[in-house]
Structures are given as structure tokens and as C-alpha cells.
C-alpha positions in Angstrom: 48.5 70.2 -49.5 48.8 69.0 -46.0 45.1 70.4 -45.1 43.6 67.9 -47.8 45.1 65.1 -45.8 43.6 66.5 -42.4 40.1 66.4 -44.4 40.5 62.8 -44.9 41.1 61.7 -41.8 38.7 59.4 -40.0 36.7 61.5 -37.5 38.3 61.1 -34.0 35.7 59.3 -32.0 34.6 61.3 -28.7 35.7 60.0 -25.3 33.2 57.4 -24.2 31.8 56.7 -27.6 32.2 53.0 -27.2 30.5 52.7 -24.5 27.9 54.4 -25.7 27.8 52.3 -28.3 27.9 49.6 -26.0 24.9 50.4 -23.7 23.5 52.1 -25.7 19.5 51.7 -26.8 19.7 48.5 -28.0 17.4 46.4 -26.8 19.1 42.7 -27.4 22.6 41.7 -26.8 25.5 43.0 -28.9 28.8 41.2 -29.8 31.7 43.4 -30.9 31.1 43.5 -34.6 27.0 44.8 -33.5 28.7 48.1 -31.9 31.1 48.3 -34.3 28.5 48.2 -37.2 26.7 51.1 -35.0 29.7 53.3 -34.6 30.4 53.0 -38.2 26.7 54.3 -39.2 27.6 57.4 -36.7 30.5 58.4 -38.9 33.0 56.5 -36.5 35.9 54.6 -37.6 37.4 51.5 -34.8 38.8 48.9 -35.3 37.3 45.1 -34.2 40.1 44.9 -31.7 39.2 47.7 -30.0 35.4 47.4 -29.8 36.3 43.8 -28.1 38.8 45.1 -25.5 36.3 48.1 -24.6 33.7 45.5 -23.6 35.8 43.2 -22.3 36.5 46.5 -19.5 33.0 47.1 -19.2 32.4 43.6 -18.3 35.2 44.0 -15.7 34.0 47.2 -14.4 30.4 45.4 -14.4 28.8 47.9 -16.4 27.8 45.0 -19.0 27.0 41.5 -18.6 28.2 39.0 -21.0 25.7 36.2 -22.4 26.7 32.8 -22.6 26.8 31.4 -26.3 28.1 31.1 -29.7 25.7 34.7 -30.7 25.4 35.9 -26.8 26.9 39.3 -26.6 27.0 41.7 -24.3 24.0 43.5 -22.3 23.9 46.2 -20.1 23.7 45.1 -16.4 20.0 45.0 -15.6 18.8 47.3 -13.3 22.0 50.0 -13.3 21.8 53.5 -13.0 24.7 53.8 -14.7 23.5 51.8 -17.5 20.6 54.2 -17.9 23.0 57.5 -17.9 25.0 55.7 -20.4 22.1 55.4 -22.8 21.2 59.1 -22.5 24.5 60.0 -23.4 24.1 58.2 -26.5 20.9 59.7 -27.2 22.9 63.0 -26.9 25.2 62.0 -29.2 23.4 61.1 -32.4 23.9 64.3 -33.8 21.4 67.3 -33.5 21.4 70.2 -31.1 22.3 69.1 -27.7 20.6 71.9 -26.4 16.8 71.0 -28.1 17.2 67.7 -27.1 18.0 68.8 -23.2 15.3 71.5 -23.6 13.2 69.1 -24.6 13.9 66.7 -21.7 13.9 69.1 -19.1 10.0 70.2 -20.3 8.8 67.0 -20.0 10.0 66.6 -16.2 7.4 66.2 -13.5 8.0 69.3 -10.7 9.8 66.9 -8.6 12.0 65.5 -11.4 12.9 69.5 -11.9 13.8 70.0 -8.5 15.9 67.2 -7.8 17.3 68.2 -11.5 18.4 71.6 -10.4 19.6 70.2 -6.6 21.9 67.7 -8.7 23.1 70.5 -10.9 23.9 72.8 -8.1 25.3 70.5 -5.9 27.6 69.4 -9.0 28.8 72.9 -9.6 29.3 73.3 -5.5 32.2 70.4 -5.6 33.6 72.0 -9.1 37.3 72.5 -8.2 
């Protein structure tokens, strides 16, 4: 019954799903147990440890900041580009069809949002290896 104990296992966690988690849409600071708490309601097992060391990196990398205090937590780094792509990542994965919710996106573009859209995606694919 070796399947049974595949079925059981905690659901790996996709690559960059603490960091989601981490800059994700949350609009106040989060300490490690906050992220954890929302990886756990997206079906995602970590441990405590590992939430801590992940934004511990992202403070290093400067991707968050980290708020002084006993409840300060951590906060995306105002103003970052980066920051924002995070966020939309996240967005994409809360579950759902990844292609509605791009679909979706892409109709609400202005014309010049589209074309620098499609010059970005084409000049992505151009440097593929």
C-alpha cells in the first residue's frame, strides 16, 4: 500500500511559495507565524523555522523590510517593482485557472500597457536559450 502513503503526504510547496507568502497582498506587516498561518490556509505545510530563515533572505536580498518592535514584522520594500511582481504571483497562485485570471488581466490593459506587454514577452522569448 505504498500509494496510500504518497496520498498522505503534505503537498510539496511550489518554488517561491514563501515569498509569495511573504509579499504577498497583505497590507500590514507579517512576522513568521502570519505567513505561516497563510501558507497553511493554501493547503501548505512549513515549518516555523523555515518561514523565519526565508524572510530573514528576503531581508538580505532587500526584497522586505523588517519593522522594529516586539509585533513589527516584515513588509515588502516600499516602492519595488519586484515587490509588486511578487504579489501578482501570489495572486496567480491561489488556486483557479491561471489562464482566466491572465485572460482577465490582459483585457483590462490600456493599449499601451498591451504593447509594452507583448514587447516584454517577445523580447523574453528572444533571449530564451
Amino acid at each position: 500500500m505504498a500509494s496510500d502513503n504518497l496520498c498522505s503526504r503534505p503537498r510539496r510547496r511550489r518554488a517561491g511559495s514563501l515569498e509569495d507568502a511573504a509579499l504577498g497582498a497583505a497590507d500590514e506587516p507579517l512576522g513568521p507565524a502570519d505567513v505561516q498561518a497563510a501558507l497553511v490556509q493554501t493547503g501548505i505545510d512549513v515549518a516555523y523555522t523555515t518561514v523565519a530563515t526565508t524572510l530573514a533572505r528576503l531581508h538580505r536580498k532587500g526584497h522586505v523590510e523588517r519593522l522594529p518592535g516586539p509585533r513589527g514584522g516584515y513588509r515588502p520594500t516600499a516602492g519595488s517593482a519586484d515587490a509588486a511582481a511578487w504579489r501578482m504571483r501570489a495572486l496567480l497562485g491561489t488556486g483557479g485557472r491561471r489562464d482566466a485570471v491572465l485572460s482577465r488581466f490582459v483585457d483590462g490593459l490600456s493599449p499601451d500597457e498591451e504593447q509594452l506587454l507583448t514587447d516584454l514577452l517577445r523580447r523574453s522569448s528572444d533571449s530564451a536559450p
